[in-house]
C-alpha positions in Angstrom: -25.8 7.5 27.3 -25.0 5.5 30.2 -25.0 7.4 34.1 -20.9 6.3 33.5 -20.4 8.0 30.8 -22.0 11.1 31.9 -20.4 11.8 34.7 -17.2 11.3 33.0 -18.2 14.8 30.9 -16.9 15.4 27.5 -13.7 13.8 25.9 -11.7 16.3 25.2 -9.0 15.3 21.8 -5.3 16.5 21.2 -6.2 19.2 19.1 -5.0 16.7 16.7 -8.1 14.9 15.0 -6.7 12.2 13.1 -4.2 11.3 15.7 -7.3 11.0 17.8 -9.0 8.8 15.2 -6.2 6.1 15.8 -4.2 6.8 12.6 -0.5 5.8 12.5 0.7 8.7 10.6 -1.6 11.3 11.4 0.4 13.9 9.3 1.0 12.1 6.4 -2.9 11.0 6.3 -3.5 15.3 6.7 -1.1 16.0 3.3 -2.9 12.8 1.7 -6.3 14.1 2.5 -5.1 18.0 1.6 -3.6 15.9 -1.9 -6.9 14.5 -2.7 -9.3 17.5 -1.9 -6.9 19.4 -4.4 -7.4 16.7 -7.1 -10.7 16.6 -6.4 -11.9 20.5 -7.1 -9.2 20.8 -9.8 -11.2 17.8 -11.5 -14.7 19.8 -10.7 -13.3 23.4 -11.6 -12.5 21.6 -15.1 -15.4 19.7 -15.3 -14.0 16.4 -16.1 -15.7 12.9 -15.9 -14.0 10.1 -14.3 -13.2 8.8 -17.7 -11.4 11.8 -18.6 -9.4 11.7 -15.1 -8.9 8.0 -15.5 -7.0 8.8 -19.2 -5.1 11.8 -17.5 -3.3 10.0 -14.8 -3.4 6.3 -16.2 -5.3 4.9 -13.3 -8.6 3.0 -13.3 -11.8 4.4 -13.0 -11.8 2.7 -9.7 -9.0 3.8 -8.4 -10.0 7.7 -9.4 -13.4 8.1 -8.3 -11.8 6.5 -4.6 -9.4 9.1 -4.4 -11.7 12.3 -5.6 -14.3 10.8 -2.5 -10.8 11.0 -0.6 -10.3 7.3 0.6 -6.5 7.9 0.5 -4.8 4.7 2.0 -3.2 2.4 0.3 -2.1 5.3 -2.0 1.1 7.0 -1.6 2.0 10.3 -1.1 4.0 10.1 -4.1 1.4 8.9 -6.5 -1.3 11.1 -4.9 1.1 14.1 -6.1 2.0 12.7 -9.4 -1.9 12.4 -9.9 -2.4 16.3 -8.8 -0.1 17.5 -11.0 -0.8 15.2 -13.9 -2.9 17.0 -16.9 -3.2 20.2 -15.5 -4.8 19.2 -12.3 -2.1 20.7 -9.7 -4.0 23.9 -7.7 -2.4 26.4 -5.3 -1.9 24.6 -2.0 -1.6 27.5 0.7 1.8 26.9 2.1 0.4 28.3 5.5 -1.9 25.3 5.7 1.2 22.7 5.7 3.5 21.7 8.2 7.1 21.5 8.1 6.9 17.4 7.8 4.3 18.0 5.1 6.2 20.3 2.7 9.2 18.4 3.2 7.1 15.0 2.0 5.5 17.0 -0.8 9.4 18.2 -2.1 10.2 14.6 -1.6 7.0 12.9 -3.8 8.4 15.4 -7.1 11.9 14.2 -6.8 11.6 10.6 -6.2 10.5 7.9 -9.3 7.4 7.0 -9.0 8.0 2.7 -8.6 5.7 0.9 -10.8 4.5 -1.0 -8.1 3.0 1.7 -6.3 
């Protein structure tokens, strides 16, 4: 650490960690993140292989064992949700944990078609 750098003294972030991490969305990457944590122990509570969760959902092996290690961009909300709830794989979110903007995206990924180029 530099003499600069220390006698600026800590950073101190928004209270807001992925907003401080430079992402766009910062609440949408939160319920993407929250989506994918949920796939992922729902996959480990059932013991399933990537296989298994690739022939579930109807994605590539790839494509699955990205999402359970919770790289979640370039996937959309939508698909993430469609993916929790496909096979069995949907677990009890604590409402308490969302926000307002993130319930409201989850109510909008089970209504709208998922777009087969998503």
């Amino acid at each position: 650490m530099s003499t600069r750098e220390h006698e600026q003294g800590p950073i101190r972030g928004s209270g807001n960690f992925l907003a401080d991490r430079g992402y766009a969305d910062p609440e949408e990457a939160r319920l993407k993140i929250l989506l994918a944590n949920d796939i992922a122990l729902a996959v480990e509570a059932r013991g399933l292989s990537l296989a298994q969760v690739a022939e579930l959902t109807g994605l590539p092996q790839d494509d699955v064992a990205r999402i359970l290690a919770g790289v979640v961009s370039g996937y959309p909300v939508a698909l993430l949700t469609r993916i929790r709830d496909a096979g069995g794989l949907r677990r009890a979110v604590h409402v308490e944990d969302l926000s307002e903007d993130d319930l409201a995206r989850i109510r909008a990924a089970e209504i709208e078609p998922l777009q087969d180029d998503e």
